[in-house]
N, CA, C and O atoms as a CHARMM CRD file, in Angstrom:
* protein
*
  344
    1    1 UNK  N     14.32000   0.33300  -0.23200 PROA 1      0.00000
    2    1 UNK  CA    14.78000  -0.22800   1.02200 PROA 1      0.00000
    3    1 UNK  C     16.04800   0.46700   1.51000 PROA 1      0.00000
    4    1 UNK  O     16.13900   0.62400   2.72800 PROA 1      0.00000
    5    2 UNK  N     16.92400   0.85400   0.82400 PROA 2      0.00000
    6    2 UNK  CA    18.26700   1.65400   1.17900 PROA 2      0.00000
    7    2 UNK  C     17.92600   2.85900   1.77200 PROA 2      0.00000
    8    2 UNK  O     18.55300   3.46600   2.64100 PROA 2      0.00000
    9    3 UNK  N     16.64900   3.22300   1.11500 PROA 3      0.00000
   10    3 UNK  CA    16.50900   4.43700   1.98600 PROA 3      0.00000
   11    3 UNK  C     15.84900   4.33700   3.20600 PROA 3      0.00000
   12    3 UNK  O     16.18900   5.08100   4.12600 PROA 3      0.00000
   13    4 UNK  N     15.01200   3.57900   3.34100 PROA 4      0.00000
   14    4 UNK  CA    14.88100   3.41100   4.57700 PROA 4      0.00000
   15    4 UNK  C     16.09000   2.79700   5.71600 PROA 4      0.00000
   16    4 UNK  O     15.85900   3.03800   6.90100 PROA 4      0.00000
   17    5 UNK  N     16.83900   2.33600   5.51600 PROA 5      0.00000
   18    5 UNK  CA    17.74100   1.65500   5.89800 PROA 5      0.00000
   19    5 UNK  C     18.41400   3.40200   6.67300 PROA 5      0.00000
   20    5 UNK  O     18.46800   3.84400   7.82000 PROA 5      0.00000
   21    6 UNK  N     18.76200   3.86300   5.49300 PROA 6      0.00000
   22    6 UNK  CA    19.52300   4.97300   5.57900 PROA 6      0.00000
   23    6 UNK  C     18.59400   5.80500   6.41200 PROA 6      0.00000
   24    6 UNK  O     19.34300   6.19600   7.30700 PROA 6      0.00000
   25    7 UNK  N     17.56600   6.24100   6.61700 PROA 7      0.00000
   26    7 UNK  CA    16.54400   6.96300   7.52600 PROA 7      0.00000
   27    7 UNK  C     16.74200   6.61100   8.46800 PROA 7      0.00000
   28    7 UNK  O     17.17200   7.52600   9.17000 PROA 7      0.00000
   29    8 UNK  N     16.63500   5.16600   9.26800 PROA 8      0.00000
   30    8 UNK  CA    16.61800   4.35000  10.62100 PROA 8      0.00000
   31    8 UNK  C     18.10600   4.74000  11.72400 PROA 8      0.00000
   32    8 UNK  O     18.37800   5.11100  12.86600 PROA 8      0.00000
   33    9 UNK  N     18.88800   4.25100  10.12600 PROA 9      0.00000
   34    9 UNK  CA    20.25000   4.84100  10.98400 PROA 9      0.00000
   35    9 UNK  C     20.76900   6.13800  11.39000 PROA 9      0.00000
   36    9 UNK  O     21.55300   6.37100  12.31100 PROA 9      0.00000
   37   10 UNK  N     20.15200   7.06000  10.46700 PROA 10     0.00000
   38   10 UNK  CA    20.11200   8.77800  11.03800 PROA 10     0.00000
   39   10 UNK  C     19.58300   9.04100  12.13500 PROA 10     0.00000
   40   10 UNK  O     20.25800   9.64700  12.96800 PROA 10     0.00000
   41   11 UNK  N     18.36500   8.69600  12.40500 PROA 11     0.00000
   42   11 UNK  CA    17.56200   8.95800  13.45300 PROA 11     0.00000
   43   11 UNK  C     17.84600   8.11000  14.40100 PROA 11     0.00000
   44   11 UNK  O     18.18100   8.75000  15.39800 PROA 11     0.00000
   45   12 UNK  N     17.88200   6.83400  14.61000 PROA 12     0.00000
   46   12 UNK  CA    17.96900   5.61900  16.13400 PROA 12     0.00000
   47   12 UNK  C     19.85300   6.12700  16.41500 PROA 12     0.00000
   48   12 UNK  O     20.27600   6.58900  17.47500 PROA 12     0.00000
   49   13 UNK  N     20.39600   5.96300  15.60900 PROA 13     0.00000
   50   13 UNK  CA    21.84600   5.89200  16.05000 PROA 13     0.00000
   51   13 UNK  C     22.45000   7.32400  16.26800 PROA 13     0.00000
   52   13 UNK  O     23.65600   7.53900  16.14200 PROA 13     0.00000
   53   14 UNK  N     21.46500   8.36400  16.62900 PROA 14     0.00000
   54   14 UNK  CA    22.53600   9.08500  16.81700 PROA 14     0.00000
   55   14 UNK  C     22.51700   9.41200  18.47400 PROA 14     0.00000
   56   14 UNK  O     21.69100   9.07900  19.32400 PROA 14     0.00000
   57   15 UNK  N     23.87000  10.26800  18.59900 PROA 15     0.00000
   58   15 UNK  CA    24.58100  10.06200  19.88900 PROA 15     0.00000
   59   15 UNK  C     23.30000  11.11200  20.86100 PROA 15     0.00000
   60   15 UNK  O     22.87100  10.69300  21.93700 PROA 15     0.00000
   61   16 UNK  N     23.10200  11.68600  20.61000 PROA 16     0.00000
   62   16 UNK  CA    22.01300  12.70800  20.73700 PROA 16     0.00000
   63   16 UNK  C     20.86500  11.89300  21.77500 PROA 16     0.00000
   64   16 UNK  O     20.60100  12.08400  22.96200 PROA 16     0.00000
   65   17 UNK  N     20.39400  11.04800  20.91600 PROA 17     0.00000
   66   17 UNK  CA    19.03800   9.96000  21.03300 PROA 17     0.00000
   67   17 UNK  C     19.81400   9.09500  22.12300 PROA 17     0.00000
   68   17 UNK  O     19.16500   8.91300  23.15300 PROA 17     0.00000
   69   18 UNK  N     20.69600   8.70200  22.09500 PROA 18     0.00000
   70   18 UNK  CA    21.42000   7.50700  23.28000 PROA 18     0.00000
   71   18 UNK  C     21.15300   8.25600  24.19800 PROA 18     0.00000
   72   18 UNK  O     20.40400   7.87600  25.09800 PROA 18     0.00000
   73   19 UNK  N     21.70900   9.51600  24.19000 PROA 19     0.00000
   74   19 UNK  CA    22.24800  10.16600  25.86600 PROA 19     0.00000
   75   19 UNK  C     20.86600  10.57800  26.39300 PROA 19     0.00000
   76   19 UNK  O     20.54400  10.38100  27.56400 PROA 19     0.00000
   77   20 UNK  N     20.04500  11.16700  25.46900 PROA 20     0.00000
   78   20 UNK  CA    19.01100  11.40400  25.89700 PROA 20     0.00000
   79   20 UNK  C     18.01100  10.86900  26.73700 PROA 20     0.00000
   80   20 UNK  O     17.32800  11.49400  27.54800 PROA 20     0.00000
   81   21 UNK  N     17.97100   9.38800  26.42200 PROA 21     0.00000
   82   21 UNK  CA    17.63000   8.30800  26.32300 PROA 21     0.00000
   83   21 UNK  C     17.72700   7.93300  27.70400 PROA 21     0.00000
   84   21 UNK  O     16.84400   7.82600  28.55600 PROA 21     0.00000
   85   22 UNK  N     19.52600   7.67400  27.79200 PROA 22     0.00000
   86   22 UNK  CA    19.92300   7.39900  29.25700 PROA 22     0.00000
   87   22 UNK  C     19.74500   8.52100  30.27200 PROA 22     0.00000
   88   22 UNK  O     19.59500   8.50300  31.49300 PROA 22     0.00000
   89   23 UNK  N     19.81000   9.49900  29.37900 PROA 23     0.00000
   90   23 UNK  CA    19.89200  10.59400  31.09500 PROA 23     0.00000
   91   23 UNK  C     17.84100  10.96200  31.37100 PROA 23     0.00000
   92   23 UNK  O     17.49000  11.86400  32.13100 PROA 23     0.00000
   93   24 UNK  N     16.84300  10.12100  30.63800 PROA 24     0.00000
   94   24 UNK  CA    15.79400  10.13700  31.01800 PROA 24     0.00000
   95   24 UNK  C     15.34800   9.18500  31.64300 PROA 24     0.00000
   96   24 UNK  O     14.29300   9.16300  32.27700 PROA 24     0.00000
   97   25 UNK  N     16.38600   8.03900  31.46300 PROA 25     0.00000
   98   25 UNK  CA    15.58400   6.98400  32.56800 PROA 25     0.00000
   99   25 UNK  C     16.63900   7.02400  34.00100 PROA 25     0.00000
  100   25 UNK  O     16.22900   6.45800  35.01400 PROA 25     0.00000
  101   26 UNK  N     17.89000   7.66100  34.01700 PROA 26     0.00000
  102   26 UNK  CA    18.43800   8.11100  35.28200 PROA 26     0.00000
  103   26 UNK  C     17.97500   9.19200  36.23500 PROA 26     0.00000
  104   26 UNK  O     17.90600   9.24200  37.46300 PROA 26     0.00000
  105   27 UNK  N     17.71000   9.96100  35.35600 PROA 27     0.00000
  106   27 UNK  CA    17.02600  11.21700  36.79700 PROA 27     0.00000
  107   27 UNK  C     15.62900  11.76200  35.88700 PROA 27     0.00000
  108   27 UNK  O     15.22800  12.88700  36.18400 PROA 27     0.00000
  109   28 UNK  N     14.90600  11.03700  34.83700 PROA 28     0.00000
  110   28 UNK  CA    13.86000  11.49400  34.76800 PROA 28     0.00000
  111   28 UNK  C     13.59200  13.07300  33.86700 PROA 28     0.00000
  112   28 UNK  O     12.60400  13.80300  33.78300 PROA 28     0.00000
  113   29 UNK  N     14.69300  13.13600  33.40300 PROA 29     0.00000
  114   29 UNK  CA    14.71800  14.65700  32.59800 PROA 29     0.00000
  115   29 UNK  C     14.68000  14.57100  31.20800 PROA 29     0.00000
  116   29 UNK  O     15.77000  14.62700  30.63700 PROA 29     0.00000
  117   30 UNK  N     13.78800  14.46200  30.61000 PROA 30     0.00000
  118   30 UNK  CA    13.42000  14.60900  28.78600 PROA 30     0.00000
  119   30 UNK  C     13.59600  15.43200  28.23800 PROA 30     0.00000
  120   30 UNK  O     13.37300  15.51600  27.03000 PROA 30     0.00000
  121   31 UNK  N     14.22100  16.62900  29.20200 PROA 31     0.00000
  122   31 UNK  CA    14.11500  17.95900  27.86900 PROA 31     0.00000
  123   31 UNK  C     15.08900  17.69900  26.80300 PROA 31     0.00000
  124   31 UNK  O     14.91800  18.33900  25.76600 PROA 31     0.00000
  125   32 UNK  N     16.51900  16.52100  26.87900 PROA 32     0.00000
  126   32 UNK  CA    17.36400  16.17400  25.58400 PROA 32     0.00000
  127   32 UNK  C     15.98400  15.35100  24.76000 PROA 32     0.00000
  128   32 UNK  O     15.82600  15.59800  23.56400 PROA 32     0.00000
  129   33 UNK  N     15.52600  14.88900  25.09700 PROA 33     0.00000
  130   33 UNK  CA    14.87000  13.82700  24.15700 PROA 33     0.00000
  131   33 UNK  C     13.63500  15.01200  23.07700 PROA 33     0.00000
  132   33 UNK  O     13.39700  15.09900  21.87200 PROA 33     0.00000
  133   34 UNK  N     13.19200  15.64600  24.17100 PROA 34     0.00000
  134   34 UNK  CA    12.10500  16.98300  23.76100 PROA 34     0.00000
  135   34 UNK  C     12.92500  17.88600  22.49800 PROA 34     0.00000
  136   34 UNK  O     12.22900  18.28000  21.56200 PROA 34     0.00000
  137   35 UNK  N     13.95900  18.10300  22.49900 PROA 35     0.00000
  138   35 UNK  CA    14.67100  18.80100  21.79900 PROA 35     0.00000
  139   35 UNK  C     14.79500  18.41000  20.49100 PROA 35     0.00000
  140   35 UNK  O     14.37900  18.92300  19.45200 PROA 35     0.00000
  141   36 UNK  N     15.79900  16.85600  20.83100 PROA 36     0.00000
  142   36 UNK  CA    16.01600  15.79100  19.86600 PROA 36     0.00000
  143   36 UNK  C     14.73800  15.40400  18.52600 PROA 36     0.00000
  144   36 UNK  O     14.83800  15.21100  17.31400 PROA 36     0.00000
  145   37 UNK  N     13.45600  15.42600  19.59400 PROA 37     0.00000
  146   37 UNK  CA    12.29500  15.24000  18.83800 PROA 37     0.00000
  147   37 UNK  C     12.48600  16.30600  17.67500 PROA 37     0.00000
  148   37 UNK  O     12.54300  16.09600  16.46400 PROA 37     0.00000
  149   38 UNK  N     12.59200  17.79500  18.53600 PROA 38     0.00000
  150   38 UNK  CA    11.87400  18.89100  17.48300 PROA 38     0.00000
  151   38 UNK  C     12.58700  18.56200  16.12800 PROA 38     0.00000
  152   38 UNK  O     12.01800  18.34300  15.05900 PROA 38     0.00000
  153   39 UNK  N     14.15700  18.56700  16.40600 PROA 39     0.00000
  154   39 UNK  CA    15.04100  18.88800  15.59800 PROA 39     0.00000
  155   39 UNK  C     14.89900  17.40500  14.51700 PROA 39     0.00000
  156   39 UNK  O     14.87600  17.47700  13.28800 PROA 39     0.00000
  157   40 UNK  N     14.82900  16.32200  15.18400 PROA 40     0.00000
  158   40 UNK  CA    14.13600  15.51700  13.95700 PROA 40     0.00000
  159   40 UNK  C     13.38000  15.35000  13.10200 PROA 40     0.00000
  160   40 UNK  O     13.41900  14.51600  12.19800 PROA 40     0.00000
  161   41 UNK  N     12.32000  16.45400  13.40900 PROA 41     0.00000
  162   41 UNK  CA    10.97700  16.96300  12.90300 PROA 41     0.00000
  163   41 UNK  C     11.29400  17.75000  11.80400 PROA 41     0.00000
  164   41 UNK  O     10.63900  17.61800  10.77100 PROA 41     0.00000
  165   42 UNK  N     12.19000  18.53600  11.87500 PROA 42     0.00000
  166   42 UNK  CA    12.43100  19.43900  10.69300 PROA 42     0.00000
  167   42 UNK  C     13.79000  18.13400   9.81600 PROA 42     0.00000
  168   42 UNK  O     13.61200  17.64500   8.70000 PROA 42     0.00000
  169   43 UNK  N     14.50200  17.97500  10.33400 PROA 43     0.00000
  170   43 UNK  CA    15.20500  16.79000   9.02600 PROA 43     0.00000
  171   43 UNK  C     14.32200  16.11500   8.82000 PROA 43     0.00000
  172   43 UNK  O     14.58100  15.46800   7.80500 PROA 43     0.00000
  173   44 UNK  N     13.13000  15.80300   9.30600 PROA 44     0.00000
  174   44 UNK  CA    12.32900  14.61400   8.29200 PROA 44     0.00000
  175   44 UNK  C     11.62000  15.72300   7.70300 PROA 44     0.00000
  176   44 UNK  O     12.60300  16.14200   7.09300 PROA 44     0.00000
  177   45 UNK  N     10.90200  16.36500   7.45700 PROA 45     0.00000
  178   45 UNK  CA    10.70700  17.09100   6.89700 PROA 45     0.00000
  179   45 UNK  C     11.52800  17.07800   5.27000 PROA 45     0.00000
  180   45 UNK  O     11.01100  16.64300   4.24100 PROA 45     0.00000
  181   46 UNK  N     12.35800  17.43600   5.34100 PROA 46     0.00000
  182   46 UNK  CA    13.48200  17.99700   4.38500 PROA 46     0.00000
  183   46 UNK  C     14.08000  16.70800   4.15100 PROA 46     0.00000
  184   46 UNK  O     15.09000  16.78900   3.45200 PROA 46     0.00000
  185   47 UNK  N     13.68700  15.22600   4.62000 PROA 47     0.00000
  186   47 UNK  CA    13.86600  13.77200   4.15800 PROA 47     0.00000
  187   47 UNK  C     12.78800  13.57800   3.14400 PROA 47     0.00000
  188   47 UNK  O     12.90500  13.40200   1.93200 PROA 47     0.00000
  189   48 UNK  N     11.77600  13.64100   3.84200 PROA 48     0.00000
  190   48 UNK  CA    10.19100  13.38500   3.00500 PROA 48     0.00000
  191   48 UNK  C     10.27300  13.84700   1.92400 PROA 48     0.00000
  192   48 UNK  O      9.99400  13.08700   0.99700 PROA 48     0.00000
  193   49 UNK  N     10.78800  15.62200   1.51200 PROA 49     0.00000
  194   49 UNK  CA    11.13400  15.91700  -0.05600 PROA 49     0.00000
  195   49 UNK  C     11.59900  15.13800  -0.82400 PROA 49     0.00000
  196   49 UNK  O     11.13400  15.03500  -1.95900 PROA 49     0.00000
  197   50 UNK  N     12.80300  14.27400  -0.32500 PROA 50     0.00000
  198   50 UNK  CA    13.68200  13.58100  -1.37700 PROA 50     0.00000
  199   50 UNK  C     13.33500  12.11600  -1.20300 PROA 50     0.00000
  200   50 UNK  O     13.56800  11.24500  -2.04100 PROA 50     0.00000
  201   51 UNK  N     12.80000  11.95100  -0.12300 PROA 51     0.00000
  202   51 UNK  CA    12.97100  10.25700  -0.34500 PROA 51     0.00000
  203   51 UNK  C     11.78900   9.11000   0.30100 PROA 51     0.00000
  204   51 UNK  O     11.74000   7.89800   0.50900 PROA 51     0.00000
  205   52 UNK  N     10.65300  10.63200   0.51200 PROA 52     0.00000
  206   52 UNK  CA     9.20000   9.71700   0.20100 PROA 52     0.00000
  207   52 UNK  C      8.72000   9.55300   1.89300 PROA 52     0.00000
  208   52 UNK  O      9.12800   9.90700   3.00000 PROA 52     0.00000
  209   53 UNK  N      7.59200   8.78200   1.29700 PROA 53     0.00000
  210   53 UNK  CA     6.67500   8.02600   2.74800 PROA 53     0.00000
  211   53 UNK  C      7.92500   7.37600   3.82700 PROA 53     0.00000
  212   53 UNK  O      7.72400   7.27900   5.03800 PROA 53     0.00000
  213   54 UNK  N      9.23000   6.95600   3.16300 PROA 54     0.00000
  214   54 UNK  CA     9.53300   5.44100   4.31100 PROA 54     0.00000
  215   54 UNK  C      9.99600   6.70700   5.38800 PROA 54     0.00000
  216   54 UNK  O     10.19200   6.46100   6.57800 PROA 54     0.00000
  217   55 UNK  N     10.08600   7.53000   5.04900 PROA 55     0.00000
  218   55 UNK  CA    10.54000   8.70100   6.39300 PROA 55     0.00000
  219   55 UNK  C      9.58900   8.46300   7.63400 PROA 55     0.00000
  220   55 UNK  O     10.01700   8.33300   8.78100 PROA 55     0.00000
  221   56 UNK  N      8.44500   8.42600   7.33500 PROA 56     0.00000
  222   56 UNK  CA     7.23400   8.55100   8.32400 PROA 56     0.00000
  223   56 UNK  C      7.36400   6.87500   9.08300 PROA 56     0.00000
  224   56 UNK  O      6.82500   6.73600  10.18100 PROA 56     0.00000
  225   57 UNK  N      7.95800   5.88000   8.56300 PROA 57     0.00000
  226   57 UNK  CA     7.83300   4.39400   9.07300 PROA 57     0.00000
  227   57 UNK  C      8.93700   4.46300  10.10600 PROA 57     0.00000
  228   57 UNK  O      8.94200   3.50500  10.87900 PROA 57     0.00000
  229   58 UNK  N     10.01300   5.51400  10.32600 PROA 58     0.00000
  230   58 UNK  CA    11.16900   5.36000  11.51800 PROA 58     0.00000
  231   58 UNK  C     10.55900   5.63900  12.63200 PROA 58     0.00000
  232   58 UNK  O     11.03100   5.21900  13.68800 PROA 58     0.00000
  233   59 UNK  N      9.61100   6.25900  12.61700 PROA 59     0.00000
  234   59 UNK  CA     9.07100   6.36300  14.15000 PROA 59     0.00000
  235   59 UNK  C      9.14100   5.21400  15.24800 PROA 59     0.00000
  236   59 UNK  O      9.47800   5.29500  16.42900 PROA 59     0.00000
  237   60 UNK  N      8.61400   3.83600  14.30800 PROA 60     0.00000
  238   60 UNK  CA     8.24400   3.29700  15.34800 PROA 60     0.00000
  239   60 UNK  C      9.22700   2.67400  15.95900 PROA 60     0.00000
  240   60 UNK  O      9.22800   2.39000  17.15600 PROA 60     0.00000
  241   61 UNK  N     10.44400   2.34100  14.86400 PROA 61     0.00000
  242   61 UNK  CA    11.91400   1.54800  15.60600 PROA 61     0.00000
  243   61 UNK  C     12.85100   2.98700  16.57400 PROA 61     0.00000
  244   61 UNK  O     13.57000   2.90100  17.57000 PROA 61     0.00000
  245   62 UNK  N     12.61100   3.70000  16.09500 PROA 62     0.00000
  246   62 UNK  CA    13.34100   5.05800  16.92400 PROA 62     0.00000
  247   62 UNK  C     12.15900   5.45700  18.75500 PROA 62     0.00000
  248   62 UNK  O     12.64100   5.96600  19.76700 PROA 62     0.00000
  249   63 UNK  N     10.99700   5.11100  18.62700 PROA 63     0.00000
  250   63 UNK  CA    10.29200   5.03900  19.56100 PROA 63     0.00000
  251   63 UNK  C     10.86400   3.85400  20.25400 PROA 63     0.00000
  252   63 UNK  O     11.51100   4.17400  21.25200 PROA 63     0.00000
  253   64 UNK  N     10.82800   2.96100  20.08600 PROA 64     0.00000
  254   64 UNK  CA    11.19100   1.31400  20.32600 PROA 64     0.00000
  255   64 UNK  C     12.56200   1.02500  20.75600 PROA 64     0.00000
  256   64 UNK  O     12.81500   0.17100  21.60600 PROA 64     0.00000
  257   65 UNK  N     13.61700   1.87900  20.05000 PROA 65     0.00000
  258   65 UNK  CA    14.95200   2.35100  20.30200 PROA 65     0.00000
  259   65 UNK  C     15.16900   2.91900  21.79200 PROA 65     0.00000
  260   65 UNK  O     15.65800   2.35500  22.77000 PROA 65     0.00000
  261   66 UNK  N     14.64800   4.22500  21.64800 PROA 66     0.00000
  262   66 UNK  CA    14.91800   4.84400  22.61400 PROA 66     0.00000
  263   66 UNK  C     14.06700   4.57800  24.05000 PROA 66     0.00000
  264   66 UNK  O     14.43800   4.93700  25.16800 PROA 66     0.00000
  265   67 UNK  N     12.81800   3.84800  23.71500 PROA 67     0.00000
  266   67 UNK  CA    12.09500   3.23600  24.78800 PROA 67     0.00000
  267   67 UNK  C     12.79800   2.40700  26.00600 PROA 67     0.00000
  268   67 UNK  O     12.86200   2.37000  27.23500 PROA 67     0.00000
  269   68 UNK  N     13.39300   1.62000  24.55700 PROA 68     0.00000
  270   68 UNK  CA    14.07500   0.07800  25.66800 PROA 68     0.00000
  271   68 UNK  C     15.45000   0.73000  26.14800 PROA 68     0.00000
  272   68 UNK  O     16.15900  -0.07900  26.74600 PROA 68     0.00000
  273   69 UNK  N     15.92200   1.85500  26.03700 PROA 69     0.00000
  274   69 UNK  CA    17.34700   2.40200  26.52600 PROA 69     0.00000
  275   69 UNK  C     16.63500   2.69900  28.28600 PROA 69     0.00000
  276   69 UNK  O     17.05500   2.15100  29.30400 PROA 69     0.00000
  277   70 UNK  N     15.52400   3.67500  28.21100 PROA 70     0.00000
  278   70 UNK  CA    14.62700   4.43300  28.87700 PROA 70     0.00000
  279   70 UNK  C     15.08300   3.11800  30.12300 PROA 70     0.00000
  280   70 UNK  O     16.01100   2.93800  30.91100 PROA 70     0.00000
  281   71 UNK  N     13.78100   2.37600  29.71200 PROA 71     0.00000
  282   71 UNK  CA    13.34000   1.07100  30.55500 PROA 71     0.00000
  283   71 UNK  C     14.52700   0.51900  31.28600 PROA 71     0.00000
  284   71 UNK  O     14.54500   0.49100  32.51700 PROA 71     0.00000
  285   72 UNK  N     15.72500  -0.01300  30.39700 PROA 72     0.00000
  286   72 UNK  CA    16.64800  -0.70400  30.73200 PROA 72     0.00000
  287   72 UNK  C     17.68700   0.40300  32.21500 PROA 72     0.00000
  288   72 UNK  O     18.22500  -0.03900  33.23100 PROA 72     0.00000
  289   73 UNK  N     17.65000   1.05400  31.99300 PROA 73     0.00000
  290   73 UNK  CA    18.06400   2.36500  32.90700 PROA 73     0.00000
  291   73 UNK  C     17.48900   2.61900  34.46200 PROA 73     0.00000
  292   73 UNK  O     18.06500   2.56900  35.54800 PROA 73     0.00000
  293   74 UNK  N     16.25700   2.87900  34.13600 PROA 74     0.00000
  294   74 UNK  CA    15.16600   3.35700  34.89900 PROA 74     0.00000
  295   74 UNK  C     15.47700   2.12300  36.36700 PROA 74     0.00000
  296   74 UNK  O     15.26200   2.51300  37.51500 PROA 74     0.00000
  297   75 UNK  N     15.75700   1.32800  36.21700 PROA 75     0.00000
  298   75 UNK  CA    15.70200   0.53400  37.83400 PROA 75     0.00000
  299   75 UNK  C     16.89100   1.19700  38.74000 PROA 75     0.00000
  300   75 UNK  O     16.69500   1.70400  39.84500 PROA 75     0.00000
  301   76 UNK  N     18.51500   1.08200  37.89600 PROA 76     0.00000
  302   76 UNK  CA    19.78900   1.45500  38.48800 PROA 76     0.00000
  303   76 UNK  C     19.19300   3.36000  38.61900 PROA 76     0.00000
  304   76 UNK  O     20.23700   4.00500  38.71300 PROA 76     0.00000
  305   77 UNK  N     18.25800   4.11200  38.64400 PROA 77     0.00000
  306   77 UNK  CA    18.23900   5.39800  39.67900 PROA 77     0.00000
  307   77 UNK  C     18.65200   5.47300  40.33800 PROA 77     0.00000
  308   77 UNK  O     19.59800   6.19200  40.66100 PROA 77     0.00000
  309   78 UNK  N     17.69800   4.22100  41.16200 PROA 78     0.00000
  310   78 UNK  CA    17.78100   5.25900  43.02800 PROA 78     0.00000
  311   78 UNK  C     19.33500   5.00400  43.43200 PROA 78     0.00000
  312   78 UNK  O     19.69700   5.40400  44.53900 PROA 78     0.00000
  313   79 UNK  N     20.16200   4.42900  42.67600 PROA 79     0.00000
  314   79 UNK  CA    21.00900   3.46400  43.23700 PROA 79     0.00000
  315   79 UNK  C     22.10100   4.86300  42.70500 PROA 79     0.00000
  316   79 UNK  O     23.05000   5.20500  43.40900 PROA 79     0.00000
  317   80 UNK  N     21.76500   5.56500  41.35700 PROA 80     0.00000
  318   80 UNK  CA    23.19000   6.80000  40.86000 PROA 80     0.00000
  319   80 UNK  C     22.54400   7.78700  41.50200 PROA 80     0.00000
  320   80 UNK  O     23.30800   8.05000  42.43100 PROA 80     0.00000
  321   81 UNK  N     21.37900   8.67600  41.60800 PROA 81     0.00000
  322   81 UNK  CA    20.81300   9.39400  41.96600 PROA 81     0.00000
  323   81 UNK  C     20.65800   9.50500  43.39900 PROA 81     0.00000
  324   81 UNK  O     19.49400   9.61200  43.78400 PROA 81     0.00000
  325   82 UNK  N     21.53200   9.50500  44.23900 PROA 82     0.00000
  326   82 UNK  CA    21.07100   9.66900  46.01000 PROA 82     0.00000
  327   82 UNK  C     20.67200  11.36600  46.60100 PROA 82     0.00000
  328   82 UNK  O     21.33700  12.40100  46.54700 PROA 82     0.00000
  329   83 UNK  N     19.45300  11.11400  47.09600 PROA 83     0.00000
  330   83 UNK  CA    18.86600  12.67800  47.42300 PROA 83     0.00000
  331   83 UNK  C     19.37000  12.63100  49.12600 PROA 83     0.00000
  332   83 UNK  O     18.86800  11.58500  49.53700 PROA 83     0.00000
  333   84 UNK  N     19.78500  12.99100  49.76100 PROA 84     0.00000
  334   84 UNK  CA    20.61200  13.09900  51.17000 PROA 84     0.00000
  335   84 UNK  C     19.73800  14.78900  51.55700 PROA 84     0.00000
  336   84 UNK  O     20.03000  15.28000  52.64800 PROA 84     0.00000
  337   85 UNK  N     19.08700  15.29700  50.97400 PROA 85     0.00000
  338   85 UNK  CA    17.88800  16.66200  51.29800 PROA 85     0.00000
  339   85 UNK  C     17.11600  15.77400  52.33400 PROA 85     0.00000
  340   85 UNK  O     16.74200  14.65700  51.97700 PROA 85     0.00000
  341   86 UNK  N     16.81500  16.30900  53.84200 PROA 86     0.00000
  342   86 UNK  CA    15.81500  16.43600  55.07900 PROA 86     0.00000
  343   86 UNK  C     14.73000  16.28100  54.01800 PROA 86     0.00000
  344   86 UNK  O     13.54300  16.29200  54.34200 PROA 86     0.00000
């Protein structure tokens, strides 16, 4: 359980995943989150060596994490984002 504990908090809490997070439900741009993904891909990777299956179970609170940042965001757009372009 510690290690999973310890997995959840590497991956959901980092500053990386927040901003990403927020600056995709403000103007719609994922390439931080696209990035964020890859580079998590290779630390779990190199997690899974040492500390098993619970690596593969963060997905779904780090999906779930960064979802509800997304969502919670996504209404205040039109309101930071003003396009004044003909």
């Amino acid at each position: 359980m510690n290690e999973y504990v310890t997995i959840v908090s590497i991956f959901c809490a980092s500053g990386f995943g927040i901003y990403g997070a927020l600056m995709e439900g403000m103007s719609g741009d994922s390439s931080i989150l696209l990035s964020k993904s890859i580079m998590d891909l290779f630390a779990a990777v190199l997690f899974a060596g040492t500390m098993g299956a619970a690596v593969s179970f963060t997905a779904l609170p780090q999906f779930i994490e960064e979802k509800s940042l997304v969502l919670q965001v996504w209404p205040a757009e039109p309101r930071i984002f003003i396009d004044d372009s003909p």
